[in-house]
FIKOLZA-1660 file (N, C-alpha, C; in steps of 0.1 Angstrom, whole numbers, plus 5000, padded with zeros to 4 digits):
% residues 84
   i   px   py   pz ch aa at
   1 4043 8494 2833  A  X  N
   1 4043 8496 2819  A  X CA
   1 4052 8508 2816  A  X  C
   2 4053 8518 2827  A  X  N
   2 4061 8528 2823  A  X CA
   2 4074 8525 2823  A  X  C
   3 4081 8517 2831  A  X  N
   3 4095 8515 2835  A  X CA
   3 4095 8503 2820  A  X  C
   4 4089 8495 2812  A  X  N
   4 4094 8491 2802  A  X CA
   4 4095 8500 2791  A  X  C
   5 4087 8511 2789  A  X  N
   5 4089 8516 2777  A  X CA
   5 4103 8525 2780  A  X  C
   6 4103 8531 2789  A  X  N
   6 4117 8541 2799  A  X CA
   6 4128 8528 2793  A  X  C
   7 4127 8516 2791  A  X  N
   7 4139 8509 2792  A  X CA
   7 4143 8506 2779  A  X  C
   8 4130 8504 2770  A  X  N
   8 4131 8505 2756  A  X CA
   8 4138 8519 2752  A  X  C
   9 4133 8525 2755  A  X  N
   9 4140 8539 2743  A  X CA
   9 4151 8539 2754  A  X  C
  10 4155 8534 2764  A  X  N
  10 4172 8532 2768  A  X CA
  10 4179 8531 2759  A  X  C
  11 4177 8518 2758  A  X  N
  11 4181 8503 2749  A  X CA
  11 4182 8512 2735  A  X  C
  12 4168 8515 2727  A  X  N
  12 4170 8527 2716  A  X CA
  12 4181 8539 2717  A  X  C
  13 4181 8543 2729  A  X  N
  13 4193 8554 2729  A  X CA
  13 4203 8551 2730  A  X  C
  14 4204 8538 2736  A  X  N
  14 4222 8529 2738  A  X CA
  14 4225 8527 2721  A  X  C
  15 4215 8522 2712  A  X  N
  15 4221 8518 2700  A  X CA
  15 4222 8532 2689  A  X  C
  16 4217 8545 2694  A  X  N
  16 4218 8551 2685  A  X CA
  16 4230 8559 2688  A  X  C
  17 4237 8558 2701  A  X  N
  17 4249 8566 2708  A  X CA
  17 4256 8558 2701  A  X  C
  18 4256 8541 2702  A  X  N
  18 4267 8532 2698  A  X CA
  18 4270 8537 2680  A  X  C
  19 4261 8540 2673  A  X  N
  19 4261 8541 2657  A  X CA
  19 4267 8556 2658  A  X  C
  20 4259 8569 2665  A  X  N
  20 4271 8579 2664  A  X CA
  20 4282 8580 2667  A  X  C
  21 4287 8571 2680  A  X  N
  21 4303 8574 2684  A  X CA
  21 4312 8567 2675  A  X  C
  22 4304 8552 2664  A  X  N
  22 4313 8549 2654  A  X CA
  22 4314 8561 2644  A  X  C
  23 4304 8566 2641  A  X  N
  23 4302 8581 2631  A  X CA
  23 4314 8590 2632  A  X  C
  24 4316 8592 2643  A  X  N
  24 4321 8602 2650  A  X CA
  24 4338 8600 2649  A  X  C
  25 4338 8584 2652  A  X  N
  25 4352 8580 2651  A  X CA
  25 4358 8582 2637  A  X  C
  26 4348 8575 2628  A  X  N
  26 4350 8575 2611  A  X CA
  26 4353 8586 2610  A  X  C
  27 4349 8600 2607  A  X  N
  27 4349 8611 2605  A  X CA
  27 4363 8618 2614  A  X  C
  28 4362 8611 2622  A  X  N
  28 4375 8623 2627  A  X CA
  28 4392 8615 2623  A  X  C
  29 4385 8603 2617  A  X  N
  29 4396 8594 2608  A  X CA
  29 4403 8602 2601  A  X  C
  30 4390 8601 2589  A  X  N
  30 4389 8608 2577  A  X CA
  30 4399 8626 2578  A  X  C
  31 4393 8628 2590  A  X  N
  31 4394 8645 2592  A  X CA
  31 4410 8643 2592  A  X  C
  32 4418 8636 2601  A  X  N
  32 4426 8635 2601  A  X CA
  32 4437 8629 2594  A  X  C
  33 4431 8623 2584  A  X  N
  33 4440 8618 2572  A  X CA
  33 4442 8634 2562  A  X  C
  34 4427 8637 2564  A  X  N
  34 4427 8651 2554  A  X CA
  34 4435 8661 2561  A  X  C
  35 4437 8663 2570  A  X  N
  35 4449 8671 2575  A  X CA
  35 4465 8669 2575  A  X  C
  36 4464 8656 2574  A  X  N
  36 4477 8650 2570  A  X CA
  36 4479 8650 2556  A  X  C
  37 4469 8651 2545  A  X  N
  37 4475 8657 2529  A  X CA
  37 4478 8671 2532  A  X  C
  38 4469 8679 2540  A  X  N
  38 4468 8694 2542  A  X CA
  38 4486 8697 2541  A  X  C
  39 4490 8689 2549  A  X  N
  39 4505 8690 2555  A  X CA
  39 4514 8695 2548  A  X  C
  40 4509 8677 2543  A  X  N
  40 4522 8675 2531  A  X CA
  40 4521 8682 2514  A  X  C
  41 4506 8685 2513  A  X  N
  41 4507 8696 2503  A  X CA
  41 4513 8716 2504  A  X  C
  42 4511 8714 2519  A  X  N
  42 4517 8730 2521  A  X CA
  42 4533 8732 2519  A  X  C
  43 4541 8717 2528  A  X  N
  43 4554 8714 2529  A  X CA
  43 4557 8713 2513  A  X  C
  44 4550 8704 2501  A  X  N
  44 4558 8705 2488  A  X CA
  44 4557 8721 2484  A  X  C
  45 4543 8727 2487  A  X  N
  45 4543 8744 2483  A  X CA
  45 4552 8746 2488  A  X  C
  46 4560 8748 2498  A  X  N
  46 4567 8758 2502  A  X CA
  46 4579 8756 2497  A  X  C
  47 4581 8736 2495  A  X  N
  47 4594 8734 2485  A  X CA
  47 4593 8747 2475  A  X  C
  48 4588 8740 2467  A  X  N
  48 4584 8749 2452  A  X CA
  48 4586 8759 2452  A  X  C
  49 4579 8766 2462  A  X  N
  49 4582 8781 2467  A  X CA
  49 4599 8787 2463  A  X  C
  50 4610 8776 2475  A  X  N
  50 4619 8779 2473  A  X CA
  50 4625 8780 2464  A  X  C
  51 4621 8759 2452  A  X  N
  51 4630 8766 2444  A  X CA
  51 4623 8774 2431  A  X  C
  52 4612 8781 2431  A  X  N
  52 4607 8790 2425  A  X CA
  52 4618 8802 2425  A  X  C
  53 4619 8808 2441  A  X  N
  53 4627 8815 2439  A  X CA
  53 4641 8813 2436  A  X  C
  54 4648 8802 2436  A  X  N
  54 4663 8801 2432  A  X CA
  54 4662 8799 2418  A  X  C
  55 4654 8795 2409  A  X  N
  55 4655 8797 2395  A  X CA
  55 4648 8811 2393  A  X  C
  56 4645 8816 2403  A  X  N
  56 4641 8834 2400  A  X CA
  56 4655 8841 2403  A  X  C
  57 4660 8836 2409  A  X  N
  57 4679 8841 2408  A  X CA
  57 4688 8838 2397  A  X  C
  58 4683 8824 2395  A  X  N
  58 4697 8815 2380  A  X CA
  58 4689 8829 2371  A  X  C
  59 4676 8831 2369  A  X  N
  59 4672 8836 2355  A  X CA
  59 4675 8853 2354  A  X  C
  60 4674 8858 2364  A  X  N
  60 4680 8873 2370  A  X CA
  60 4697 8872 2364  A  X  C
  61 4703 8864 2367  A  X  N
  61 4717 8860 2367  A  X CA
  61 4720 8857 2355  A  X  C
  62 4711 8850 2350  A  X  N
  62 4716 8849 2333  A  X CA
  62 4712 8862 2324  A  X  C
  63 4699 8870 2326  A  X  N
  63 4698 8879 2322  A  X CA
  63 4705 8889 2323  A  X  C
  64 4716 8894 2331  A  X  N
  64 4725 8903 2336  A  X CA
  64 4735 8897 2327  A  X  C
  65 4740 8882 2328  A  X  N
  65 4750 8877 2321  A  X CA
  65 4747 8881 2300  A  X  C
  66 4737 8880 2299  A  X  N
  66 4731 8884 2287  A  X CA
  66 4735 8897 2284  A  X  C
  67 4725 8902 2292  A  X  N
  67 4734 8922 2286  A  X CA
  67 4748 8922 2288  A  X  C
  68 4756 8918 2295  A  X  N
  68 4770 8918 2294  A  X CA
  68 4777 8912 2281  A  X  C
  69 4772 8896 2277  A  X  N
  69 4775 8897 2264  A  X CA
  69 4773 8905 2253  A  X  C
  70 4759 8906 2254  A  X  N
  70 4753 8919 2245  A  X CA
  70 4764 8929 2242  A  X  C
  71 4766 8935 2256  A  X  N
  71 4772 8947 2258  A  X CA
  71 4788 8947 2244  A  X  C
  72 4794 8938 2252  A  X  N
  72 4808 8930 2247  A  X CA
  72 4805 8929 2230  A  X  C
  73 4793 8921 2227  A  X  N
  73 4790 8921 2211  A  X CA
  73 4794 8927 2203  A  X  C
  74 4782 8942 2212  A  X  N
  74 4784 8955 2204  A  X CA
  74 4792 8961 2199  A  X  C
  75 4803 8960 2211  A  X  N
  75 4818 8971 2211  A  X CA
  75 4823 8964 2202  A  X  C
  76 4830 8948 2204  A  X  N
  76 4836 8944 2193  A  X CA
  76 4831 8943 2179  A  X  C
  77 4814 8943 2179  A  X  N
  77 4811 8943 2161  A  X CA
  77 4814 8962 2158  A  X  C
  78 4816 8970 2165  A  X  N
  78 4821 8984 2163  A  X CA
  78 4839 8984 2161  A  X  C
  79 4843 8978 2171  A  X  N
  79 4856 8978 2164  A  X CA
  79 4860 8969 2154  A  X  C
  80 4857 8958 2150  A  X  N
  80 4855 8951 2137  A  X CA
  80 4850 8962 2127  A  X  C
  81 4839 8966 2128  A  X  N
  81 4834 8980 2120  A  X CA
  81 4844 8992 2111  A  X  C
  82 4856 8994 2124  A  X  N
  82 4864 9000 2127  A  X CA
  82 4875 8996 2113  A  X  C
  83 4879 8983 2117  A  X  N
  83 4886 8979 2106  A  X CA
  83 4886 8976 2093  A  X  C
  84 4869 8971 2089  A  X  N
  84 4867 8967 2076  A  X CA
  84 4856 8983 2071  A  X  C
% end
């Protein structure tokens, strides 16, 4: 009688190993799909990143270009001044 119950909760433990190592598969699917957005969302950050900073240069560059006009404005609305 002992060696049948020993063989049952085998059998019981064969089917509950068979249900976690599918568990186990599923999940490390999953894990690994979620690390594969992980990826490709850091790779578009770091895009963005860059061109965050090259429109942080165009805008530096126009603002420089700005006070230079400015600058030019001024003098000529003073020498216009000058004449009328």
């Amino acid at each position: 009688m002992r060696i049948s119950t020993l063989k049952k909760r085998i059998c019981s433990e064969c089917s509950i190993n068979i249900e976690l190592t599918s568990s186990i598969k599923e999940l490390e699917a999953k894990n690994s799909a979620k690390v594969d957005q992980i990826m490709f969302i850091r790779k578009e950050f770091e895009g963005e990143k860059y061109n965050n900073s090259n429109l942080q240069v165009k805008i530096n560059s126009l603002n420089n270009h700005n006070r230079v006009i400015t600058t030019q404005n001024e003098e000529l609305t003073r020498e216009l001044n000058q004449f009328f």
